[in-house]
N, CA, C and O atoms as a GROMACS GRO file, in nm:
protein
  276
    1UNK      N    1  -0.162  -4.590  -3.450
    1UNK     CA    2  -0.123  -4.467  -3.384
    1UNK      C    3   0.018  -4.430  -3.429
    1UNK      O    4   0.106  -4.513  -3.453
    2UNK      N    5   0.036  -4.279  -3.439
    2UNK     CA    6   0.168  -4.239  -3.479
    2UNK      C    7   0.278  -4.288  -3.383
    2UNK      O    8   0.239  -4.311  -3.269
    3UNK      N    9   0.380  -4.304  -3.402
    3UNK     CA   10   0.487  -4.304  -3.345
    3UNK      C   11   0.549  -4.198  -3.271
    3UNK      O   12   0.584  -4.100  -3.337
    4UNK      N   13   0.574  -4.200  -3.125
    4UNK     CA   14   0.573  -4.111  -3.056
    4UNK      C   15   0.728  -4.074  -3.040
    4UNK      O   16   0.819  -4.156  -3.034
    5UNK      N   17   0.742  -3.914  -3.035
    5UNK     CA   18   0.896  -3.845  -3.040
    5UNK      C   19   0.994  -3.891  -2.930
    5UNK      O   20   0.901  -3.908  -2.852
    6UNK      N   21   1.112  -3.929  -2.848
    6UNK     CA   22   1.188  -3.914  -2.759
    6UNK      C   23   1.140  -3.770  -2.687
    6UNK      O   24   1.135  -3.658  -2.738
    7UNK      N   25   1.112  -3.807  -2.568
    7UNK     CA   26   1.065  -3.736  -2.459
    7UNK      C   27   0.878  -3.667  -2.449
    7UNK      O   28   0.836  -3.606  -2.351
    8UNK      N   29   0.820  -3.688  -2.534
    8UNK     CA   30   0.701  -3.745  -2.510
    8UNK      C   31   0.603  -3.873  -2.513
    8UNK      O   32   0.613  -3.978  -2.577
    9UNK      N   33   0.506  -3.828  -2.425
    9UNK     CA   34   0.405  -3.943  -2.438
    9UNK      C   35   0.281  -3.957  -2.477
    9UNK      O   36   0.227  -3.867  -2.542
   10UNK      N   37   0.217  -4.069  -2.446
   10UNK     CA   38   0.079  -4.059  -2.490
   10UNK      C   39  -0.022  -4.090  -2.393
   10UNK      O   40  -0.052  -4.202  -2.351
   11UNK      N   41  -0.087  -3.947  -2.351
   11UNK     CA   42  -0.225  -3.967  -2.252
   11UNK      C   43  -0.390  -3.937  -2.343
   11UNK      O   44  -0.418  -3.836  -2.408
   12UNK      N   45  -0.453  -4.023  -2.327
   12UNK     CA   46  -0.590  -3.999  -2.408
   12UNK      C   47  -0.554  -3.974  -2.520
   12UNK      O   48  -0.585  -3.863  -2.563
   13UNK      N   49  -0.493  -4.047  -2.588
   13UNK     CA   50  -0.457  -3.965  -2.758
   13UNK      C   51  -0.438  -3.907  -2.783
   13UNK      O   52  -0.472  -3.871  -2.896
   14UNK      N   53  -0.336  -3.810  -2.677
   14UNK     CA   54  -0.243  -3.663  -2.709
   14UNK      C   55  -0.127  -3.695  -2.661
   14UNK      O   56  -0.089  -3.767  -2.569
   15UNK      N   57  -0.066  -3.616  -2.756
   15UNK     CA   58   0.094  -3.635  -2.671
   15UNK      C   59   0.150  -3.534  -2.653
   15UNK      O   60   0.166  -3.435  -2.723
   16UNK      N   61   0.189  -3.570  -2.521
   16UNK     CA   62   0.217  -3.464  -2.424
   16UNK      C   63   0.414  -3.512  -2.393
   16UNK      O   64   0.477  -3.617  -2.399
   17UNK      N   65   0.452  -3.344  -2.356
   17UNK     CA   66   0.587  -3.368  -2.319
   17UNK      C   67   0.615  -3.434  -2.188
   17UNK      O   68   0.534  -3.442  -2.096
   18UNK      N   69   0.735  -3.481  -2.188
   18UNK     CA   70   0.776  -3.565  -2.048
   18UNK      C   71   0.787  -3.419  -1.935
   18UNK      O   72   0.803  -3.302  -1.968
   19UNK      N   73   0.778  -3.457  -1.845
   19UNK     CA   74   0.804  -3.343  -1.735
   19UNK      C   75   0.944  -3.358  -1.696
   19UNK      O   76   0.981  -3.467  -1.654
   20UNK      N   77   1.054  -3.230  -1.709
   20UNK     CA   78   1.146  -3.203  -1.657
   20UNK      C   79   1.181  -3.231  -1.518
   20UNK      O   80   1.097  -3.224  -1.428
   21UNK      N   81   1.356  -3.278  -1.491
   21UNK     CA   82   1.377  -3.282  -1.349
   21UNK      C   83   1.364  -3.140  -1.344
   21UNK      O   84   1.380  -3.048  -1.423
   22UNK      N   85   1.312  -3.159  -1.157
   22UNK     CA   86   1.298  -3.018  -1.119
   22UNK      C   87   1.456  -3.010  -1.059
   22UNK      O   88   1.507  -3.102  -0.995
   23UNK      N   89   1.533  -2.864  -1.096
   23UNK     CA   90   1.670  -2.867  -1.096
   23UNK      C   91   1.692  -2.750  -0.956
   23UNK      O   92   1.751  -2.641  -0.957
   24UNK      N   93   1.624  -2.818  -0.846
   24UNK     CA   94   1.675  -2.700  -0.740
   24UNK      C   95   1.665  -2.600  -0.746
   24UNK      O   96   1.751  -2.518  -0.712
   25UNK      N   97   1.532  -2.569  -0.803
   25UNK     CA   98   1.577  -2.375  -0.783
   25UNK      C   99   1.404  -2.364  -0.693
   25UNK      O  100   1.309  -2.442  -0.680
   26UNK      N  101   1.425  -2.260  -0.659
   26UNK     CA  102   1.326  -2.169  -0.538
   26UNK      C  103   1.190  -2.165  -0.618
   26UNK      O  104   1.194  -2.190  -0.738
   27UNK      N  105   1.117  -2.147  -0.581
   27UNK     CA  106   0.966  -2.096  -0.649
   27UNK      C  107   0.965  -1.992  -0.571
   27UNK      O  108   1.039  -1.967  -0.476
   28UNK      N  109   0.868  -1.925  -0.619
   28UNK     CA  110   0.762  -1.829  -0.557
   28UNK      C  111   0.776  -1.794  -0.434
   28UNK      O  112   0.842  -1.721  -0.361
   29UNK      N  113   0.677  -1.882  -0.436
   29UNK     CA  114   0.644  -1.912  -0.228
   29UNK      C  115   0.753  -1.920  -0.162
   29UNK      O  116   0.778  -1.836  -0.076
   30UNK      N  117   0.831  -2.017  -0.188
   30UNK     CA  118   0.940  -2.032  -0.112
   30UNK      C  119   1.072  -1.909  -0.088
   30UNK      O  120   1.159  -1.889  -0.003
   31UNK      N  121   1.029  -1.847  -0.215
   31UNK     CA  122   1.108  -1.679  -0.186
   31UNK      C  123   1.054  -1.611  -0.074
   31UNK      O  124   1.120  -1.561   0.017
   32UNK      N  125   0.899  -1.610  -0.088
   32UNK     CA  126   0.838  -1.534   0.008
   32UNK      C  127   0.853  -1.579   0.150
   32UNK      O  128   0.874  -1.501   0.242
   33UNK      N  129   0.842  -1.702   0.162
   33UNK     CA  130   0.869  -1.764   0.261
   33UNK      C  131   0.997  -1.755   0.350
   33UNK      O  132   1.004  -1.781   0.470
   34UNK      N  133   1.119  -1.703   0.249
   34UNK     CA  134   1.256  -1.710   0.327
   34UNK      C  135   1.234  -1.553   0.359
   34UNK      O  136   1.262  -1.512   0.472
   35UNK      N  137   1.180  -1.456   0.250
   35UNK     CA  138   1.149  -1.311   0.285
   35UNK      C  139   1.068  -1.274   0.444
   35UNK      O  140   1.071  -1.175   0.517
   36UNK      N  141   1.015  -1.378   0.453
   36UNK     CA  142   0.918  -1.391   0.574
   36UNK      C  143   0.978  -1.400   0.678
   36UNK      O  144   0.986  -1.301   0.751
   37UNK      N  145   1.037  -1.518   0.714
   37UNK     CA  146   1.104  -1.533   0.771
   37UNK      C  147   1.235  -1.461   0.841
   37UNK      O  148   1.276  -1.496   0.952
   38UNK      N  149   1.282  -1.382   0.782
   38UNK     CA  150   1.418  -1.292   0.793
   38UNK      C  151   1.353  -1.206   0.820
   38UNK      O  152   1.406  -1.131   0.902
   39UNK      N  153   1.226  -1.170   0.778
   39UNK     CA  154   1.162  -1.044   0.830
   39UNK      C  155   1.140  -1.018   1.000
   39UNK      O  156   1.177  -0.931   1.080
   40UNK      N  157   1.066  -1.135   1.007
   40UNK     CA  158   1.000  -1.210   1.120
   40UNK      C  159   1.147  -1.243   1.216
   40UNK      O  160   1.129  -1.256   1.337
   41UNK      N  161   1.259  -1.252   1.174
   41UNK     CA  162   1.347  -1.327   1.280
   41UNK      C  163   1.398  -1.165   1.310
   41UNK      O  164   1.465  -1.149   1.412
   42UNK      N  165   1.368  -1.044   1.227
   42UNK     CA  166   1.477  -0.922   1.273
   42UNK      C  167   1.377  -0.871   1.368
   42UNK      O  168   1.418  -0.809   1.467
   43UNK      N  169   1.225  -0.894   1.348
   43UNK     CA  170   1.132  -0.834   1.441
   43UNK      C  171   1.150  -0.867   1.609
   43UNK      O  172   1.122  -0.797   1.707
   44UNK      N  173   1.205  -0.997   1.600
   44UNK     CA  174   1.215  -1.080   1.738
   44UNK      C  175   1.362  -1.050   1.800
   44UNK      O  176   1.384  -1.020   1.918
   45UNK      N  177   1.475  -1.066   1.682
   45UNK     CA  178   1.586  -1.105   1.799
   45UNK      C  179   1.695  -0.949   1.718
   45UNK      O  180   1.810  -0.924   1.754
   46UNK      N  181   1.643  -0.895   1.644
   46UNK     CA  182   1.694  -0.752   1.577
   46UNK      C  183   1.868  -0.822   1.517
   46UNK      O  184   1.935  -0.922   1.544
   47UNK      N  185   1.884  -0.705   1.428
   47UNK     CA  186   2.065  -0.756   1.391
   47UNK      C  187   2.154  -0.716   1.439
   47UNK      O  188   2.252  -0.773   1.487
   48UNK      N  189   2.124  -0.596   1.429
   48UNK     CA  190   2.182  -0.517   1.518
   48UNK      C  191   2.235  -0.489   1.699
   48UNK      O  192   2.346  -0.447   1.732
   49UNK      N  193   2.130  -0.522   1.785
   49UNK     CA  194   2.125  -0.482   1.873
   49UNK      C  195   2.200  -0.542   1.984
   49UNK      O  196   2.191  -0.486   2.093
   50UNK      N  197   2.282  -0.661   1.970
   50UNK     CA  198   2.378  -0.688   2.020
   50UNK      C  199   2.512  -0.675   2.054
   50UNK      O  200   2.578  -0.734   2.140
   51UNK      N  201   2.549  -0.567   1.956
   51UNK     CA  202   2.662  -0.489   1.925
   51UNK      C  203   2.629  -0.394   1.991
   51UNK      O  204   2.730  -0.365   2.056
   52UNK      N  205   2.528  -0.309   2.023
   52UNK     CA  206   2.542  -0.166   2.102
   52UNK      C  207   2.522  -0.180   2.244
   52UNK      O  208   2.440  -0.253   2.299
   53UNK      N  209   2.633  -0.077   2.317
   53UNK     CA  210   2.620  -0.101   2.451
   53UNK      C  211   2.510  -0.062   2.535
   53UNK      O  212   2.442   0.037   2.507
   54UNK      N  213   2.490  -0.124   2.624
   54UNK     CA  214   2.375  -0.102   2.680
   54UNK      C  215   2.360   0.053   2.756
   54UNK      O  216   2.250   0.106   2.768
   55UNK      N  217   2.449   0.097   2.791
   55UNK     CA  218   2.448   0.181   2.871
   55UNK      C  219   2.385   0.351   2.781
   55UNK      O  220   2.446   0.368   2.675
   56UNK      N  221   2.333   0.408   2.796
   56UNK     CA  222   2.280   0.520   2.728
   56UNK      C  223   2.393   0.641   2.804
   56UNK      O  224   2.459   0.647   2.908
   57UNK      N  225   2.372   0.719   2.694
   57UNK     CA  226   2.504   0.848   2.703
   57UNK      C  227   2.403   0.965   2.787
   57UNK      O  228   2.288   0.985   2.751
   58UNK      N  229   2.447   1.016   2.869
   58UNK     CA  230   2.357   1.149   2.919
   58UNK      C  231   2.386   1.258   2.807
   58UNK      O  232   2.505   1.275   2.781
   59UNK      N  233   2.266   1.354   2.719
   59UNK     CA  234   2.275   1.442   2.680
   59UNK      C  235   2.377   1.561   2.743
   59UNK      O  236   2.414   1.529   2.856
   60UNK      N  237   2.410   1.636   2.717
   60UNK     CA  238   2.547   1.731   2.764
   60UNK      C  239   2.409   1.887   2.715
   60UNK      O  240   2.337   1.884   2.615
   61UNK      N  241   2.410   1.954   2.776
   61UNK     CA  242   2.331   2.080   2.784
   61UNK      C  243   2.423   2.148   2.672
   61UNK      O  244   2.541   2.122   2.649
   62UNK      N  245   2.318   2.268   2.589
   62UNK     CA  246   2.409   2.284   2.495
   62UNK      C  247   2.442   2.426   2.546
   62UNK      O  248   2.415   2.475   2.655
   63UNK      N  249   2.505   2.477   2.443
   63UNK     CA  250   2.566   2.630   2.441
   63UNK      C  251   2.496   2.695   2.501
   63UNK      O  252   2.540   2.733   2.609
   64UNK      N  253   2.373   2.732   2.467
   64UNK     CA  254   2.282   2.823   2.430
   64UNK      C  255   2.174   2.876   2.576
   64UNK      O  256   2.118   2.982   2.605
   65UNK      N  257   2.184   2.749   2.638
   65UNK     CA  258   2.101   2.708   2.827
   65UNK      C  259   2.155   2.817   2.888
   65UNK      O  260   2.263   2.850   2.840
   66UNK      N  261   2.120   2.874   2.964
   66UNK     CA  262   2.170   2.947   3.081
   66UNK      C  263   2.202   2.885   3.152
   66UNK      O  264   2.113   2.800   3.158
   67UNK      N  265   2.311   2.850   3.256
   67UNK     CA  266   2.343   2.824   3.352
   67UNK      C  267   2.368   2.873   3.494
   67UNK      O  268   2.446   2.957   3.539
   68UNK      N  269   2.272   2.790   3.554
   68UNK     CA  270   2.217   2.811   3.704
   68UNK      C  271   2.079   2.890   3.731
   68UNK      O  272   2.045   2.937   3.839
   69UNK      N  273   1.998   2.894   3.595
   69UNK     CA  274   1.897   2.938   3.665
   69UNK      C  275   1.764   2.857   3.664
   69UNK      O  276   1.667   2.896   3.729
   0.00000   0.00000   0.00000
């Protein structure tokens, strides 16, 4: 049998490359998954809505209303 290169091997009489460290990065899914999630956490607890006061402003009648009738 031939002599096999630095960083492959030999399965069934092929040679195949070594498999890379996997170097920390995201797949796919796991994008979708954090997309999901952030989606899902603004549906429940919002980003916003803790900052605005609770109290609602009364509309002010405009110009245009007659007044007093």
């Amino acid at each position: 049998m031939a002599k096999v290169p630095d960083g492959y091997h030999v399965v069934r009489r092929h040679i195949r490359r070594n498999p890379r460290p996997s170097g920390k990065k995201l797949s796919g899914w796991m994008i979708a998954r954090l997309i999901a999630g952030v989606w899902l956490w603004s549906q429940m607890f919002g980003f916003g809505e803790a900052s605005t006061p609770d109290t609602q402003q009364t509309p002010s009648p405009s110009l245009s209303a007659a007044a007093g009738r």
